[in-house]
MARFIMAR-165200 format. One record per residue (C-alpha): x negated, z, y. Coordinates in steps of 0.1 Angstrom, whole numbers, plus 2048, in hexadecimal, padded with zeros to 3 digits. Example, Ala and Ser with C-alpha at 12.3 -4.5 7.8 and 13.67 -1.06 7.14 Angstrom:
<nodes>
78584E7D3/7778477F5/
</nodes>
This chain:
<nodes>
A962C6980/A902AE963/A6E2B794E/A6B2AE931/A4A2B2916/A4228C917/A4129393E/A2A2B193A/A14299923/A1127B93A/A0C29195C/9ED2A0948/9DF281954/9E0288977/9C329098D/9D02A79A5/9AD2AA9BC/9AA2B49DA/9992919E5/9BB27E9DC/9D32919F1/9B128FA0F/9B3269A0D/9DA269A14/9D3284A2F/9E72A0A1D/9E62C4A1C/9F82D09FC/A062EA9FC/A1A2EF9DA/A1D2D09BD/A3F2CF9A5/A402BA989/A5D2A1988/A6028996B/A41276969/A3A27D991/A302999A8/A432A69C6/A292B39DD/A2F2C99F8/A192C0A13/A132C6A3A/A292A9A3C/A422ADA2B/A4C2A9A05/A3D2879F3/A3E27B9D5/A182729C0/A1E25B9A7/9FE24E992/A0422498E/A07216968/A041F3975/9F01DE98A/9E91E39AD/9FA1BC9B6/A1B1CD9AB/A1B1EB9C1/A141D69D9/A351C29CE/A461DD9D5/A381E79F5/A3F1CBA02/A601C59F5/A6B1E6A05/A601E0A26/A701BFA29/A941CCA1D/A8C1F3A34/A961D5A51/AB81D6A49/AB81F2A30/AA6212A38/AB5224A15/A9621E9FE/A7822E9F4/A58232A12/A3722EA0B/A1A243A1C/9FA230A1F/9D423FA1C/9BF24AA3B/9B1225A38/9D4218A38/9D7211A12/9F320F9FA/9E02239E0/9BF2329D5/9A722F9B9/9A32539AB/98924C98D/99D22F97F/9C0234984/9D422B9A1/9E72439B7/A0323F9D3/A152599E8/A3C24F9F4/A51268A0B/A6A2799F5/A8E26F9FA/AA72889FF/AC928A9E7/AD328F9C5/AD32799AD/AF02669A3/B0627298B/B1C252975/B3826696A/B4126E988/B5124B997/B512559BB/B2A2569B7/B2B2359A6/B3D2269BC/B262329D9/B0D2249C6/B1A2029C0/B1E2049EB/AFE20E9EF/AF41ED9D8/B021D29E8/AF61DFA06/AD01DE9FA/AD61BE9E8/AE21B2A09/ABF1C0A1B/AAD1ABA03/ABB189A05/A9F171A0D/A81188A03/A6E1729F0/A4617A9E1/A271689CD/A2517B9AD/A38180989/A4E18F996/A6B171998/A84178978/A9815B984/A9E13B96D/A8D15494E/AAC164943/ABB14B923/A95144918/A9316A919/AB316F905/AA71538EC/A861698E8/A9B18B8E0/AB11748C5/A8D16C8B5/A841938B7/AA619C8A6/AA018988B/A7C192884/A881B8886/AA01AD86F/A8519C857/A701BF859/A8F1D7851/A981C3832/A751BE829/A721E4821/A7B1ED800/A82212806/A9720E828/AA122C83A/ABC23584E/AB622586D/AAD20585B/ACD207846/AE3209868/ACF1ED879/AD61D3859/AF91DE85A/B021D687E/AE41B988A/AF919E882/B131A8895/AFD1AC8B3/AE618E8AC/B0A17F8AE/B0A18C8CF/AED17B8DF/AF91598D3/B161618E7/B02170904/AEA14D906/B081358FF/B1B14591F/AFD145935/AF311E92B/B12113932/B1312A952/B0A122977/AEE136972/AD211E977/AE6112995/AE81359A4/AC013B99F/ABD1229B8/AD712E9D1/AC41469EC/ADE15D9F3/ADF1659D0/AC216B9CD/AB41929D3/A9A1AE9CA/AAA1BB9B1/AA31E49A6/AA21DD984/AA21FE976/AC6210989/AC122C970/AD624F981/AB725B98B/AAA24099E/ACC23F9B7/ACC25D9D2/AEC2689E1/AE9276A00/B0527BA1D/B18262A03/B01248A07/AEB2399EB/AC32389EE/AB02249D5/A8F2319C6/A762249B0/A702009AF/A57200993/A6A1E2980/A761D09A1/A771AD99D/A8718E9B4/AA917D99F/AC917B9A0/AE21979B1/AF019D98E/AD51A0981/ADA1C398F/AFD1C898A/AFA1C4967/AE31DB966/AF51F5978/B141F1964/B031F3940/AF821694A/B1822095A/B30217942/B24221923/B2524292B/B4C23E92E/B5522C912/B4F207921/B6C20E93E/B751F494C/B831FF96B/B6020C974/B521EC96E/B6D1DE989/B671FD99E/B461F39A3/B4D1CE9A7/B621D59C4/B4F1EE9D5/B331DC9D1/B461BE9E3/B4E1D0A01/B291CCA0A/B221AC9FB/B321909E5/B311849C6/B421609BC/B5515999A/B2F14298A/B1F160997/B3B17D980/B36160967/B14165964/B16189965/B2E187944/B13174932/AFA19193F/B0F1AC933/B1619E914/AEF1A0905/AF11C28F5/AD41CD907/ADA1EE8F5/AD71EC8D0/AB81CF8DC/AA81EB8EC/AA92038CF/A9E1EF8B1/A831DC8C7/A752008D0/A7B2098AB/A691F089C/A4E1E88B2/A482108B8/A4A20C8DF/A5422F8DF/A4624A8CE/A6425D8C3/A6E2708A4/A8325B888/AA1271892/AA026A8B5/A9E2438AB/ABA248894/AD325D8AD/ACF2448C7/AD22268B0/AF423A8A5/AFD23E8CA/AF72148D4/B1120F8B5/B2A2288BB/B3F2168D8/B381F68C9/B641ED8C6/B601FD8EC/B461E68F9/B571C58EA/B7B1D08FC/B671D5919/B551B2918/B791A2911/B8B1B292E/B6B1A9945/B77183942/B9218C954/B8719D972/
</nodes>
């Protein structure tokens, strides 16, 4: 079981009454901590309480997004609705939901016969979705090059700030070092996309998808080797690579940008759906954003996360440290 401190911290913030387990018609009969959820053990079964961070139309995104693809897809997360048949309840301010906990363990991506599973398991979702369509901001399709163009602008303004101070530290002596490099590589990232299919594609239905949007290990169940999906918190409707690129950043970096897992996947992946050469095209451009070393200096420098300088540091260190890696890999992806 994953718990960690900044877990404890943020579950503080649950209200574990008596009323809120009444109004989903529960009767609790043990509650374990799980990352920033509950599992409770109820008269029904285990469930999973999760407190909401966002607004009530998004949930609702979800719910709805989930009962469309359980039609053809019955591998995702269930919600359990109130006594008065609601998605939630107001508990003094802050929304709660209740989902039936999935059985499995979570997916492991060194192991390639669980990625691989996974990348089934994908398609096959993917596939569920096709046509689910939904009123809200939730539509990342069309956004993706004016997105990139924004991250180029951030780049440079954390690269304004770091040289701006006249007693840098480390991580602000790394990030000047390598930024160009990297800004380099959204140039390239936005140049491939704009002279992509990719606008063509966003308005192509069936390539067109809910996408997960957050395929982290822990959100992909294995069970009788089959995937379930989990948490749909950043769900949002665009493109079926949107996903795969996605999924491949977090599997291959923790094997030294392999290639053959990226074609692993690919191919799996294809036995339960398809994928056309504007369509790997357009995943090239994806993958070649370094959405890693982004990640870490926009958290550094706008303090999205509270960690310690070392921690910032390390993981800066880490995002470098297969840099030679990541560009064979992005050379031999032209090619598959």
């Amino acid at each position: 079981m994953v718990f960690k401190y900044k877990d404890k911290k943020y579950l503080a913030n649950y209200n574990l009454s008596v009323d809120l387990f009444d109004k989903f018609d529960l009767k609790i009969l043990d509650v374990i901590p799980l990352r920033n959820v509950f599992i409770i053990c109820t008269d029904k079964g285990d469930k999973i309480l999760k407190k909401i961070e966002y607004a009530s139309e998004e949930l609702e995104f979800q719910y709805e997004a989930i009962e469309y693809i359980k039609k053809r897809f019955n591998r995702v997360m269930n919600f359990i609705k109130t006594k008065d048949d609601k998605l939630y309840i107001n508990n003094n301010g802050d929304l709660y939901c209740v989902m039936d906990m999935v059985q499995g363990r979570e997916c492991e991506f060194y192991n390639s016969v669980e990625i691989n599973i996974a990348a089934r398991g994908l398609g096959e979702f993917h596939k569920a979705s096709e046509g689910f369509n939904y009123d809200i901001n939730k539509i990342g399709l069309g956004k993706l090059i004016s997105k990139f163009k924004r991250r180029l602008i951030e780049m440079e303004c954390y690269k304004n700030i770091a040289n701006l101070y006249a007693n840098k530290n480390e991580f602000d002596e790394i990030f000047i070092r390598h930024v160009d490099y990297y800004t380099a590589e959204i140039n390239n990232s936005i140049n491939i996309l704009e002279n992509s299919s990719y606008i063509e594609l966003c308005n192509e239905k069936d390539k067109v998808v809910l996408c997960h949007n957050d395929l982290a290990h822990h959100n992909i169940l294995l069970y009788n080797d089959e995937a379930y999906f989990i948490d749909f918190d950043y769900s949002i409707v665009d493109l079926k690579v949107h996903d795969l690129c996605n999924f491949i950043n977090k599997a291959v970096k923790n094997s030294a940008y392999d290639i053959n897992k990226a074609k692993e996947i690919l191919k799996e992946y294809c036995t339960k759906n398809t994928l056309d050469k504007r369509e790997l095209e357009v995943l090239y451009g994806m993958l070649s954003f370094p959405d890693e070393f982004y990640t870490i200096s926009r958290d550094y420098y706008t303090r999205r996360k509270e960690w310690d300088e070392e921690v910032f540091i390390e993981r800066l260190k880490k995002r470098i440290e297969f840099r030679e890696e990541r560009k064979e890999f992005l050379i031999n992806f032209i090619t598959i």
